[in-house]
N, C-alpha and C positions, 0 to 999 in steps of 0.2 A: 310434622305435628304428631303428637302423641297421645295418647290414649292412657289418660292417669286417674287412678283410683284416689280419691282423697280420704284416708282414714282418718275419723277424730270422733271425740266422745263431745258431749252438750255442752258443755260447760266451756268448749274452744271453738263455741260455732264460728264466733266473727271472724277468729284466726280464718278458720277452716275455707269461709267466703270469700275473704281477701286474697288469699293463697288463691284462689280458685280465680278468679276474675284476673289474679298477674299470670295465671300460668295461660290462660285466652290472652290474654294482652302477647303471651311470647307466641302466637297461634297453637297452642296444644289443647286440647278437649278434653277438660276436668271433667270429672263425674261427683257428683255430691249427694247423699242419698237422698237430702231435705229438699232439692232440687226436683228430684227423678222419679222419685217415688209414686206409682200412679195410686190411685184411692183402691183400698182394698186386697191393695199388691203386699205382702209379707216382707218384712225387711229382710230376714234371712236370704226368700228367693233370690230376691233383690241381688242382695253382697253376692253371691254364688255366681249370678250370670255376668255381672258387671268385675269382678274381682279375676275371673276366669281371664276374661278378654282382655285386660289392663294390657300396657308393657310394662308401665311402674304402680308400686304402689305409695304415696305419698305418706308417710307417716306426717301428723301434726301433734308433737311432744308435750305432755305438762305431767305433771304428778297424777293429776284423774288421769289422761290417758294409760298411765302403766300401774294406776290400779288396779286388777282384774276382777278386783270382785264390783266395782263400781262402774266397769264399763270391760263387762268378758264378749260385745262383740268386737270391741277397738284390740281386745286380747287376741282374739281371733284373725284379725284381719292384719294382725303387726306379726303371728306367729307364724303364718301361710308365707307373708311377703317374704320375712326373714329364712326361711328353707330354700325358697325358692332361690333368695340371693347366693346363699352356702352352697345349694347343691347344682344348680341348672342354670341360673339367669343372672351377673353378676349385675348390679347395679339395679335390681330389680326394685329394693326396695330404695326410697328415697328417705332420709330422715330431717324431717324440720322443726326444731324444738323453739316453743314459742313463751315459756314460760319458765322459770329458775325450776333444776328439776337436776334432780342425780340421777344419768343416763344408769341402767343394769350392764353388768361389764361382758354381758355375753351381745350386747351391742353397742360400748361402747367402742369397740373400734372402727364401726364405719363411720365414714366420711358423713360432715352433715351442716346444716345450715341453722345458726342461730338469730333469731329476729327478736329477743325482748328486749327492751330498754335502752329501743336506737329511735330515733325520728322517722317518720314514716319515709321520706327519701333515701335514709340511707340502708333502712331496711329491702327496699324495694331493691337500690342497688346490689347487694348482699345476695338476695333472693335472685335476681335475674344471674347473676356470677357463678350461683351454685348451680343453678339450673345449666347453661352453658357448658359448666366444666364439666357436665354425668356423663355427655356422649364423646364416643372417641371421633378422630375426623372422617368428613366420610370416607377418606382412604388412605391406609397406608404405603407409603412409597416405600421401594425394595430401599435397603440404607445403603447399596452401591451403586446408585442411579444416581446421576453424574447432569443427568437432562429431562429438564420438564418441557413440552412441546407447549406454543406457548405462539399466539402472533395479535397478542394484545399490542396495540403500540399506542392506546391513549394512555397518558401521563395521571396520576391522580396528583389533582392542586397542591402546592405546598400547606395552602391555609385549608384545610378540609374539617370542616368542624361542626359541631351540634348533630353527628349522626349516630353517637356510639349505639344510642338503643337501637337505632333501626338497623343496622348491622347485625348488632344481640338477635334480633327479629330473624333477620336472612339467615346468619347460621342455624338458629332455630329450626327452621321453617325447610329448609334442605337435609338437615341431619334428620328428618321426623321418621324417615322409613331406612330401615337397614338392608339391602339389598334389591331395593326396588327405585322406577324412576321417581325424583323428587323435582317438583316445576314449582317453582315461584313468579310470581310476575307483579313489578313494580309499575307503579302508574300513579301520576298525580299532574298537576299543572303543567303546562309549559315551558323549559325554565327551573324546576325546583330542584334537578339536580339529580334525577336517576339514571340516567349515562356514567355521571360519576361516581354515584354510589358502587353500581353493580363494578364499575372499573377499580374500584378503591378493596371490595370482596375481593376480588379475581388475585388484586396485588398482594393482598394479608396474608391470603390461603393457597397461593401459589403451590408451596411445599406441600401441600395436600393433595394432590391431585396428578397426573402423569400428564395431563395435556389441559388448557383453559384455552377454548377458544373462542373467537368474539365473531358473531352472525350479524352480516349488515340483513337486517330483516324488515328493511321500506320497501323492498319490492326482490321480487319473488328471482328475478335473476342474480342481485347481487348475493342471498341467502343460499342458493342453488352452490353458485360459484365456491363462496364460501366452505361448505361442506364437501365439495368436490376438493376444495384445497385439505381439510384434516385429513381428507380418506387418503389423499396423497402424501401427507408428513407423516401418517401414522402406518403409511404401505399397506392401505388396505383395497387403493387402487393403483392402479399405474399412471404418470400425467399424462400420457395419450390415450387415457379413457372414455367413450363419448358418457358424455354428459348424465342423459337421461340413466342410463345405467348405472354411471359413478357414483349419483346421488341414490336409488335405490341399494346399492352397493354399502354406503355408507351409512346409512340407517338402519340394515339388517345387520351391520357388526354391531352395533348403536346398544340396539336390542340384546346382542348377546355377552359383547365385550366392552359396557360402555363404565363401568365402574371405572373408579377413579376417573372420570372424566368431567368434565365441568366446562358445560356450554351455555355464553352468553348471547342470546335474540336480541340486539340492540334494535331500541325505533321499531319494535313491531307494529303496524296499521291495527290491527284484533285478533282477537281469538281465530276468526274464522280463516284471515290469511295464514295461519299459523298451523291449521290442523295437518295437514299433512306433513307436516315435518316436524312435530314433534311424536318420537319412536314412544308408543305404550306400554313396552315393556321394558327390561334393562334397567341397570343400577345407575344412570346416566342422574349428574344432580345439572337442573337447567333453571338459569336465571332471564328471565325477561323484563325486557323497560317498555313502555306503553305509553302514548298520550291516552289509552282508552280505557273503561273501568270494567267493564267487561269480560270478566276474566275466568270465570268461578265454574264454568264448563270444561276448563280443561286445567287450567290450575289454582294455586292457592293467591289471592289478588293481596296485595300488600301497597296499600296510599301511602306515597311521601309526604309528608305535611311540612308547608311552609316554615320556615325559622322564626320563633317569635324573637322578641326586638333585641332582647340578650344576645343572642346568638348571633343574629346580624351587625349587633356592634362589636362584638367579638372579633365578626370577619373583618369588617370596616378598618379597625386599628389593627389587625394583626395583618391585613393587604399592606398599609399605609405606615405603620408606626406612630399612626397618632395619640398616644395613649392619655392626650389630657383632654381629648375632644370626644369624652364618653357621653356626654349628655346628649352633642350637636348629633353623634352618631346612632343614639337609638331611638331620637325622633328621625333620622333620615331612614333608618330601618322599617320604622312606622312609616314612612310614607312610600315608600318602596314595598310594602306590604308583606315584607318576609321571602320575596321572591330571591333565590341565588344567583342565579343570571344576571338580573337588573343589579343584584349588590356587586356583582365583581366587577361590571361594566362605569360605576359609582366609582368603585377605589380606583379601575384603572385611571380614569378623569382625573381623580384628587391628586395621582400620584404622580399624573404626566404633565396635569400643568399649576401643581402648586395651587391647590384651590382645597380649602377648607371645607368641610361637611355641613357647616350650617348655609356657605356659598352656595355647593352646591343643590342644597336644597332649594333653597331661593329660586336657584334657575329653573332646578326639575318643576316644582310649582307652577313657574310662569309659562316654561314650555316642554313639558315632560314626554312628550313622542320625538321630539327632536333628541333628546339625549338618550332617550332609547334605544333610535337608531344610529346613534354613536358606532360604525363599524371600526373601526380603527382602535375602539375600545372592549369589542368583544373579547371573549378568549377563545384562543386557538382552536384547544377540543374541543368548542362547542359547537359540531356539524361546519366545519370551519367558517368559522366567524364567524356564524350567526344571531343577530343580536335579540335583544328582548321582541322589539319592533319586528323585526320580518319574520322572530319565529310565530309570533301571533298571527302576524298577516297571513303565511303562509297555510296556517292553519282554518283561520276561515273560507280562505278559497278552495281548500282543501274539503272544508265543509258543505261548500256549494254545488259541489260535485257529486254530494252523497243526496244533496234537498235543495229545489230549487227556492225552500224560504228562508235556509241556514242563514244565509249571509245578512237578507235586509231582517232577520230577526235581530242578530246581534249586533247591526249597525245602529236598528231604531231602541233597543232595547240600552244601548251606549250613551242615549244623550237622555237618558232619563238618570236619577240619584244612584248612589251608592248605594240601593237598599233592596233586599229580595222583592221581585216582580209577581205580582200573580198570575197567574197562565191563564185565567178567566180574562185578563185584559187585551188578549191579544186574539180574543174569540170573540169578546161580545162586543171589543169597540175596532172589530175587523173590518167592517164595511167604511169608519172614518177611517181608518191607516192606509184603506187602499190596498192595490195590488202588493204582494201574493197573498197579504192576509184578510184580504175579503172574501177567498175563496177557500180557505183552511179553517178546516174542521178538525177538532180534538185528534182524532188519531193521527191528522199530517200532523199538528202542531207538535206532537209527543214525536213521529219522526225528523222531524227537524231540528228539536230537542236532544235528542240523540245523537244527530250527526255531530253537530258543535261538542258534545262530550266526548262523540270519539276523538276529537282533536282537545281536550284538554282547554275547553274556553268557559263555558258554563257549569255551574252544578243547581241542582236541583233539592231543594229543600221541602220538608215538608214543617209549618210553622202552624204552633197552637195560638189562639187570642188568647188575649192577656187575663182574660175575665172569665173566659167561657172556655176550658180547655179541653168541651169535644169539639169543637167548631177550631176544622186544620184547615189550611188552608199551602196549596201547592204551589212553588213560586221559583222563579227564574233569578240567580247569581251569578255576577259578572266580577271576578276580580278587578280591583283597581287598576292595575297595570292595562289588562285585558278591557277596559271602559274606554281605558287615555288615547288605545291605538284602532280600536272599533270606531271609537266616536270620531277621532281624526278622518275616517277614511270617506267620510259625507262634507262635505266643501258648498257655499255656493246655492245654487239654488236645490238642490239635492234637499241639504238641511236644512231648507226653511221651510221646503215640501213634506219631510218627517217632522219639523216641529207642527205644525199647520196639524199634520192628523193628530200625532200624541195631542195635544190639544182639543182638539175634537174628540177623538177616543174618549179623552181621561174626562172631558164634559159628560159623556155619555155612561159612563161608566164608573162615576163616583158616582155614590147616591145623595140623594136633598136632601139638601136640609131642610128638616122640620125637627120641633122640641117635642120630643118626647117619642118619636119615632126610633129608639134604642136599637130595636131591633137590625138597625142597617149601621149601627156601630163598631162593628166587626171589619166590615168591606171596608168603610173607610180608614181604620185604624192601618190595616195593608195599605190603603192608597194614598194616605194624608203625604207624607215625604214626598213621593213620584210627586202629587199633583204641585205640591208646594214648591219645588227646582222649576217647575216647567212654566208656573206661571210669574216667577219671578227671576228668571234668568233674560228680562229682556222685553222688550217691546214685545207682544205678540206678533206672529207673521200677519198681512192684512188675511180677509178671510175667515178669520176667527175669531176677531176681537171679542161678539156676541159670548163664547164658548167661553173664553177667558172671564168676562165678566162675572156669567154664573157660576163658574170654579173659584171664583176669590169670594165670592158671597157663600157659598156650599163649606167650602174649608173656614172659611172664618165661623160660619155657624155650628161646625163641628166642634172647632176650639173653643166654642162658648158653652154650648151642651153639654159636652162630652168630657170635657176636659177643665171647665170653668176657667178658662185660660181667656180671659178680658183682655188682655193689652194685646197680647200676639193675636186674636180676632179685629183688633181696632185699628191696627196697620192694614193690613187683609183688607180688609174693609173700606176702607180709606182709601188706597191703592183701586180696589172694583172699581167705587164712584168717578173718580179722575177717570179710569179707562173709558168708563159708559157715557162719560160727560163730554169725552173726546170723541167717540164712534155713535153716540145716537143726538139725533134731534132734542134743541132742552126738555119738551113738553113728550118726551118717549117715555112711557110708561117700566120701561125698565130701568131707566133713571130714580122712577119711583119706587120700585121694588130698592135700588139700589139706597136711596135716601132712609127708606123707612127701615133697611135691618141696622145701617149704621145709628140710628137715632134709639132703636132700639137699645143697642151695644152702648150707646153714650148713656140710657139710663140706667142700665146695667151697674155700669163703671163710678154711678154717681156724681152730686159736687154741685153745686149752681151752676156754675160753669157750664159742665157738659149738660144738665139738665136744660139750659138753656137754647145749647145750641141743638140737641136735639127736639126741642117743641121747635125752632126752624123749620127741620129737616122733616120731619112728620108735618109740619102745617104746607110746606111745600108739594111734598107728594100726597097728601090731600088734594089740592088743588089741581094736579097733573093727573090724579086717578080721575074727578069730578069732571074736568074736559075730554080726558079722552075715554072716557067708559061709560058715562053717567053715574046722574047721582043715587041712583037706586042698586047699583052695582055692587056685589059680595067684598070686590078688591078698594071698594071705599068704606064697607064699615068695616074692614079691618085697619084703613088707615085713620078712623073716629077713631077707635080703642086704641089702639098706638100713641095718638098724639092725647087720649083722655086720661092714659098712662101717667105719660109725663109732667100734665097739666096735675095730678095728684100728689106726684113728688116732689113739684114745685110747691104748693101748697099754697096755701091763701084760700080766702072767703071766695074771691073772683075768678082765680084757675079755679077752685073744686065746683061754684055750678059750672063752668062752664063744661068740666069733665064730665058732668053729670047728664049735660043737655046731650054732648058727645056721644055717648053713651045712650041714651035711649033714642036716640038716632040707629045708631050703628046696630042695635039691639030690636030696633023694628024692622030693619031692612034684614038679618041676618033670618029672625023667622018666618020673612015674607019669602026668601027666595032660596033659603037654603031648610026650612022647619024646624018645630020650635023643639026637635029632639038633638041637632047639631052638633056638637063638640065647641064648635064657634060660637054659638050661641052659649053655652056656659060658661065659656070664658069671659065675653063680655060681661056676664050674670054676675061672676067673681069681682072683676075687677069696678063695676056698678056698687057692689055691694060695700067693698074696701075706701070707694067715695064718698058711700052715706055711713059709714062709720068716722069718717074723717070730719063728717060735716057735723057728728054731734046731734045726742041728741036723743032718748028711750025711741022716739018713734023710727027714727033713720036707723039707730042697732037694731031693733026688731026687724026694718024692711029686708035690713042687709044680711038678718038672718034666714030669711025665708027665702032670698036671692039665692045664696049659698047653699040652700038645704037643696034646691031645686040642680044646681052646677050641680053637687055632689051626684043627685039622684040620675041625671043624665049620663055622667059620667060612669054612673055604676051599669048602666044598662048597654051603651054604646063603648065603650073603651078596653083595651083588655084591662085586666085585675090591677097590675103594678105599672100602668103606664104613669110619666111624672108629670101629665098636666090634672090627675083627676087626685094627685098625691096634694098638687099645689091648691088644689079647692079643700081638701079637707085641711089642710095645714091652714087657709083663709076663715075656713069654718071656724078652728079652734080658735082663732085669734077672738072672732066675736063671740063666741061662748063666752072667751074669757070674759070681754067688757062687759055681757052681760050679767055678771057676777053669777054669786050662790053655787051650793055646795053642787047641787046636782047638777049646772051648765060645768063647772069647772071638771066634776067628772069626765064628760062627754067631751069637754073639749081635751082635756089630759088622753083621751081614749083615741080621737082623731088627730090627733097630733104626732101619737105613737105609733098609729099605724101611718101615718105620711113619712113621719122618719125612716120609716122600716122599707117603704117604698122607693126614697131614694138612695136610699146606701144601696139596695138591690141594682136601681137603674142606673143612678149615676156615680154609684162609687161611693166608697169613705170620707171622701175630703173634696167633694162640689161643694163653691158657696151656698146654691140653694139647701143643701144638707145643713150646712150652721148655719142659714137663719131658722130654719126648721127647730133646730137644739136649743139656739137662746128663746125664742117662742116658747117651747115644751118647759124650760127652765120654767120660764114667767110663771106658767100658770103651776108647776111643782112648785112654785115657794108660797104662792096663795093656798094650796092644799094645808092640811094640819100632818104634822108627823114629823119625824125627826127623819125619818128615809127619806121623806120626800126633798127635802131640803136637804140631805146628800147629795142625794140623783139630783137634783137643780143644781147644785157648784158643781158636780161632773160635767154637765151639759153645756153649763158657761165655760168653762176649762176649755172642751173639745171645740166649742165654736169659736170663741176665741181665737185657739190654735191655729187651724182653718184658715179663717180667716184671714189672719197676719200674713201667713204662708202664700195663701191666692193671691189676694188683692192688695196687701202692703199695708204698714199702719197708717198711711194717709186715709182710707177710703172712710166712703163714711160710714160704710156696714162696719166695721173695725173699731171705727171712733164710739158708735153707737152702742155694739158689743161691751167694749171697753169702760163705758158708761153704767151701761147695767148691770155688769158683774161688781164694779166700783160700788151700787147702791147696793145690791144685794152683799156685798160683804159686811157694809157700815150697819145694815140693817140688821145682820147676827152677830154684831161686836167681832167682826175677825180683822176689823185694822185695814 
């Protein structure tokens, strides 16, 4: 890594950036002033102390740059670099012209890189080529050397492909210091392929180097051995040397005479088995491979990254020859997730027994740990024949060894989804998961966490919400391949004992649903996936039925909340009730819970139909709360209002009193036992009030306005500011402002209307159903206002809710058809056809 000055004048800032973020991408440490500069610090000082220390200076070329009167410190900082190249330092300066520009001929003969008027890839290519060629190798061999010492014997693949950059990188990253030791150390997955890489360096740069020798570095005698054997080829010991000595022997020439030498630590365990054998001083360049990420204490850490799906169908057909099976081959790439290991062990399959890639997809799908541990399929150098399957196994057990919770972390964390985990879940629903995680605390869990990384099985993300992005949240990822052969390794009753508690956990540890409760939208947005595999993969184990129930009720009212997502809550939903109807007694009160949110959701959803069968579902769990609670019970006037609900969207003279008498039922019990300051009590207030509106009538609009005025006020004083049930009162409010006509209600209601809209785009997003009917509402009473804006803004507001609309619930529904309706008269009514 390198220490590079980036010169450039204002006017090529973005060059200057980009250049600066590829030259970190190859590991060298740009300097940029716009960067570095602290407050108050003088640009001048600035260049002087940073310009000093450089090894390069980057020139970034255009016409301003080699203007001097328009930019005399870029003059200055291109006329130091260039002396210094002339007189002391060759290659000091670097030149990058990034703009058409006639170089001055007292530079144009250095070497240099042009980037205008290419695509940004090929520029980058270009750039990284230029960068590579400035350094010479790290050594030059005498030209009558005849023998490079040398006792690599792994083979680099014939098919070795999609590394050139990371190569780019390795050279990089070894050539950074001229006469001092250079340590790289590769680390990434299990499997991805740095054995080969660092063996495919060793093979390129052979000719560079007097000796490349390969360190079995899994344990600390074979690495010993190893190095007692260079000190022996290189006669720096004798082979009847004891040991202990040899290897001290061999690390003090290391230090003094290790130039042009080039040593590969295969399979390192970490940094820490590693420190005493890697010499601190000396010209020695030292490549290391690693399951561990760990690295950054003794050397520079370089991640291999899986091959995306190009690259692996690449390998696919150029293993196999199958060059017209490019489509079947980078969806098998995708399901093989980019892993090298699993791809070669793929081809060998297709190649040994005549089976086509979309074939063998099929199979891996149905049983993908089996073909994993395909040994007969492995490749050779890989720790001899080791395949995808044992090298993961091995690694966990491996990990068990470091944390007595490594292992059942990433067994129980295997049979939950392909989706980042949050580490909160394995703390606060530790006492349902059971032994070891009922007894782990934050800091074990975080060591546990670690161990499994140092084997290359999980990684750890930090992930912002979607809405709120100071609120991160820390989470646990399991590669696919790493899911297939974790989650295999629980059989039996083992895995019905880890479903049994994720279940319980995930009960525990999703939060309730309730509407307007936003604030716990975050937590479930991380858990919504988990919980949704675990509760629909399957019968629940016995034991938890209860747990299951209120997860399918919890997540279906998420999807309704949160996400205005009606149908996928209405399966959810659907699915709870059968479960509860199966595990509890008919007349069990969480039958009733369960009857009354699905009846909910079906008015939701709209239609006679579902209206219908929800006043059922609500009159039944009426009857189940009134037997088993009594009838003065809070959990039966919320099942009045529910089914007074639905009795008002059915409509008619005979449902609306009877919603009414519902109602001041549910409305006398709610400020008898819970007072009349409630939340629940305004709700029913609301939904009272939208009855006697229905019912017609100056006296019923009046009552229903003083009902409303009352919801609101309660709401104002008990609720926070933007929560969306005290948004859906004044949105109720506006409505009857409106019908109570005149200029000054329609004011007020246009004023409550717009603060409800503003309320739920806040809570619930841009695009909730309750947000358009809020819009078409707000329209209404804009087109009753006088003005030509206003009647703008009215066709914006039917436009967006409309949209909405269509997109949530479909053009069947009947919010849509309604919609659809009123923007139709509001059109005819302004001559727009």
């Amino acid at each position: 890594m390198a220490n590079i000055f980036v010169s450039y004048t204002s006017s090529d800032k973005d060059w200057a950036f980009w250049i600066a973020k590829e030259l970190r991408a190859l590991g060298h440490e740009p300097h940029v002033h716009e960067w570095e500069i602290e407050k108050g610090e003088s640009i001048y000082a600035w260049m002087e102390r940073v310009h000093h220390k450089a090894e390069h200076v980057l020139c970034v070329i255009s016409d301003d740059y080699l203007n001097r009167e328009k930019a005399p410190y870029s003059a200055l900082e291109r006329d130091a670099a260039l002396w210094q190249t002339v007189n002391k330092r060759p290659r000091f300066a670097l030149m990058v012209v990034v703009k058409p520009t006639t170089v001055p001929t007292l530079s144009d003969h250095f070497r240099r890189c042009e980037l205008f008027d290419k695509p940004e890839n090929q520029a980058r290519q270009d750039f990284r080529a230029f960068m590579e060629k400035r350094n010479e190798p790290p050594s030059v061999r005498f030209p009558g050397s005849v023998f490079a010492h040398s006792n690599i014997t792994i083979s680099v693949p014939e098919h070795f492909l999609g590394r050139d950059a990371d190569m780019a990188i390795v050279e990089a990253a070894l050539a950074r210091y001229e006469g001092r030791v250079a340590i790289t150390a590769l680390h990434g997955l299990r499997g991805v392929g740095k054995t080969t890489l660092a063996a495919a360096y060793a093979e390129k740069h052979k000719s560079d180097y007097r000796a490349t020798w390969w360190l079995r570095a899994q344990s600390e005698s074979t690495l010993r051995a190893d190095l007692v054997g260079l000190g022996v080829r290189l006669e720096w010991v004798s082979p009847d040397a004891k040991e202990e000595a040899a290897v001290g022997a061999v690390l003090e020439r290391l230090r003094h005479e290790g130039g042009g030498i080039l040593l590969i630590y295969d399979n390192a365990i970490d940094a820490d088995s590693l420190r005493a054998f890697l010499q601190v001083g000396g010209a020695t360049k030292i490549l290391v491979t690693s399951n561990a990420h760990n690295w950054r204490k003794v050397a520079a850490p370089m991640e291999i990254k899986l091959w995306p799906k190009e690259i692996g169908a690449d390998f696919l057909i150029a293993r196999t020859g199958r060059t017209e099976q490019r489509a079947a081959a980078e969806d098998l790439s995708t399901a093989l997730q980019g892993l090298p290991l699993a791809h070669e062990q793929a081809a060998a399959y297709c190649d040994d027994l005549n089976v086509g890639f979309a074939d063998y997809l099929k199979r891996f799908e149905a049983e993908p740990v089996v073909l994993l541990a395909e040994e007969e399929y492995a490749p050779q150098e890989h720790n001899d024949r080791q395949t995808t399957a044992k090298s993961f196994a091995l690694g966990i057990e491996q990990a068990k060894e470091r944390h007595r919770a490594a292992k059942a972390l990433i067994l129980y964390a295997a049979q939950l989804a392909a989706e980042p985990i949050p580490l909160y879940f394995f703390i606060q629903g530790g006492e349902e998961l059971g032994e070891p995680f009922d007894a782990l605390t934050e800091a074990e869990l975080d060591k546990a966490i670690a161990a499994l990384r140092r084997f290359a099985l999980v990684d750890v993300d930090e992930i912002e919400d979607e809405r709120d992005p100071e609120i991160e949240t820390k989470t646990l990822r399991l590669h696919r391949l790493v899911r297939f052969v974790a989650g295999a390794r629980l059989q039996g009753e083992p895995l019905e004992a880890a479903r049994r508690g994720l279940i319980a956990a995930m009960r525990t540890v999703y939060p309730r649903a309730v509407y307007g409760d936003f604030k716990t939208w975050p937590r479930a947005r991380r858990l919504d996936a988990l919980a949704l595999t675990l509760v629909q993969q399957g019968a629940p184990p016995a034991g938890v039925e209860a747990a299951a129930v209120t997860l399918l009720n919890d997540l279906a009212g998420y999807s309704v909340a949160a996400l205005g997502a009606y149908r996928a809550a209405l399966q959810l939903m659907e699915e709870g009730l059968a479960l509860a109807e199966r595990h509890y007694p008919a007349d069990h009160p969480e039958i009733s819970t369960s009857l009354s949110n699905l009846g909910v959701l079906l008015r939701n959803l709209g239609g006679r139909e579902n209206l219908e069968h929800a006043s059922g579902h609500h009159a039944r769990a009426l009857a189940i709360d009134e037997k088993a609670r009594g009838p003065e019970h809070p959990e039966v006037a919320k099942k009045l209002s529910n089914l007074a609900a639905v009795l008002k969207e059915l409509g008619g003279a005979e449902n609306l009193e009877k919603a009414s008498a519902h109602l001041a039922r549910g409305l006398a019990i709610g400020e008898k036992t819970l007072g009349p300051e409630h939340p629940e009590v305004a709700a029913r207030l609301s939904i009272l009030a939208l009855v006697l509106r229905d019912l017609g009538g100056t006296k019923n609009l009046e009552m229903a306005h003083r009902h409303l005025e009352r919801a609101v006020s309660i709401g104002e004083r008990n609720l926070p500011k933007d929560h969306p049930l005290l948004a859906v009162w004044l949105s109720n409010l506006g409505l009857v402002l409106k019908d109570l006509g005149g200029a000054e209600n329609l004011e007020k209601a246009s004023a409550h209307l717009t603060r409800a809209l503003a309320m739920g785009e806040k809570t619930l997003g841009p695009v909730h159903p309750d947000v358009a009917i809020r819009l078409w509402t707000l329209a209404g009473v804009r087109d009753d206002l006088d003005g030509m804006e206003n009647i703008a803004r009215a066709r914006e507001n039917y436009l967006r809710a409309e949209k909405i609309l269509r997109q949530a619930l479909g053009d069947e529904h009947t919010h849509t058809r309604n919609i659809a309706a009123r923007f139709a008269r509001f059109r005819a009514k302004h001559g727009e056809g």
